[in-house]
C-alpha positions, 0 to 999 in steps of 0.5 A: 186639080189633084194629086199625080196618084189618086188615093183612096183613103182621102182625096185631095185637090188644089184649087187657088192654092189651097190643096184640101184633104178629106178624109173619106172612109167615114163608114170606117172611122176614118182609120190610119191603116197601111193604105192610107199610110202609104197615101198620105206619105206620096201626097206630102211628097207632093204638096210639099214639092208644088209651087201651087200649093200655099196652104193646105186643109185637112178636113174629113167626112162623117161624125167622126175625125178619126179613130186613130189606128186600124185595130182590126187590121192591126189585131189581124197581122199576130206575130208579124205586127211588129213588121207590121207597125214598122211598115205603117210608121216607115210611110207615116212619119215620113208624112208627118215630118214632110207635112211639119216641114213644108213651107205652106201652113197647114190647118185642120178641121175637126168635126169630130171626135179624134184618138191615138196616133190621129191626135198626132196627125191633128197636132202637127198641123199649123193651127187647129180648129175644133168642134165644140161637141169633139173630144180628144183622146189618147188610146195608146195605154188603154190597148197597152200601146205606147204612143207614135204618128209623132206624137210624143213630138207634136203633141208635147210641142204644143202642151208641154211636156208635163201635160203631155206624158200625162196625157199618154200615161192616164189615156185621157180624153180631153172636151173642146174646153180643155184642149183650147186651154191646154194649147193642143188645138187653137179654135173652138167652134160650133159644130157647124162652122168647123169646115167654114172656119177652118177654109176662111183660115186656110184661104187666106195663108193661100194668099199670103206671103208663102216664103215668109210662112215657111221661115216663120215655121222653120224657126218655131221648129227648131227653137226648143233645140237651140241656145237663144244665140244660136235662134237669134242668129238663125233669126236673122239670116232667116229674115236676110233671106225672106228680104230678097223674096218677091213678096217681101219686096212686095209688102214693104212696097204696099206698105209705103203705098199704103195699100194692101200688099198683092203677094204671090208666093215667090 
């Protein structure tokens, strides 16, 4: 089963849970362009609505993960870029936020090398698992850009704000090592175990307790935002709340039974 609009920048099915995206323009880099905007931003709309979808993959084809923005259709649009660029972000935010947001965990695999607002897209992900051979780079002030996609955001929440703004600031580009290190992504892999990996991981969110998840990210979410009383409170409304879900009741059953607990998302 996939998506109510079949896109073309990507495609994306649902199967046991699971909705996989694959980035499929690998002859291309695999860009963000308005196309794909657009796309991503009508499947998060969706994903983000189904009761079907407990976790979600993000995968792509070919050597690279991607290459963050469409430079030539960008260098193309002369004095309408500014438009331009308010267009894509208008779309691709609204993705982004809808993606952090949603109650599924979402898990990306990076095969490949990944740069510019990509990183962004990689790091708003709920874990992250990269190929050992990939490199991680921040292009925006090389083209005299600064950064979007989120990623003052998702890339500061995950490294910090220090390392951050001296990952935008020096335009560096990170190795395997050092991105695990930093915290901007959560596994190193060989290569060729990035897609199993990062399935296995995604497969098992998918048969999880899917409420449960989605309070677990609410509350990391908006954790830098809030005084400990206000979190710790948050905290524990949340968990009131997650108590009545089938699944809660659910696991607390197979704990006293001494099984496996069978949850199903509700």
């Amino acid at each position: 089963m996939g998506l109510a609009t079949a896109p073309t920048s990507f495609e994306c099915t649902v199967d046991g849970g699971l909705a996989h995206i694959v980035l499929n323009q690998p002859d291309r880099g695999n860009p963000i362009d308005g196309d794909f905007c657009r796309e991503f931003s009508l499947c998060m709309a969706e994903l983000s609505e189904r009761d079907d979808v407990r976790s979600v993959l993000i995968s792509a084809r070919g050597r690279l993960f991607s290459v963050g923005g469409d430079l030539a259709a960008l260098a193309s649009r002369g004095a309408a870029l500014p438009v331009t660029i308010k267009a894509w972000t208008a779309d691709l935010h609204t993705a982004i936020v809808r993606m952090v947001r949603m109650r599924a965990p979402v898990v990306v695999a990076v095969q490949g090398n990944v740069a510019g607002g990509s990183v962004s897209l990689m790091a708003a992900g709920d874990l992250v698992v990269l190929a050992k051979s990939a490199r991680v780079s921040s292009a925006f002030a090389r083209i005299g850009f600064t950064p979007d996609s989120g990623s003052t955001t998702t890339v500061t929440r995950r490294i910090g704000v220090a390392r951050a703004r001296r990952f935008f600031l020096l335009a560096e580009t990170m190795d395997a090592d050092a991105a695990l290190a930093a915290g901007l992504v959560d596994y190193v892999v060989n290569d060729d175990a990035v897609i199993a990996e990062a399935e296995k991981i995604a497969r098992e969110l998918a048969s999880g307790p899917t409420e449960a998840y989605g309070g677990i990210k609410r509350l990391f979410l908006q954790t830098p935002n809030r005084s400990i009383e206000s979190q710790l409170e948050e905290e524990a409304q949340t968990l009131a709340a997650i108590s009545r879900t089938a699944d809660a009741q659910e696991g607390i059953k197979a704990f006293r039974e001494k099984r496996k607990p069978k949850f199903t998302g509700k």
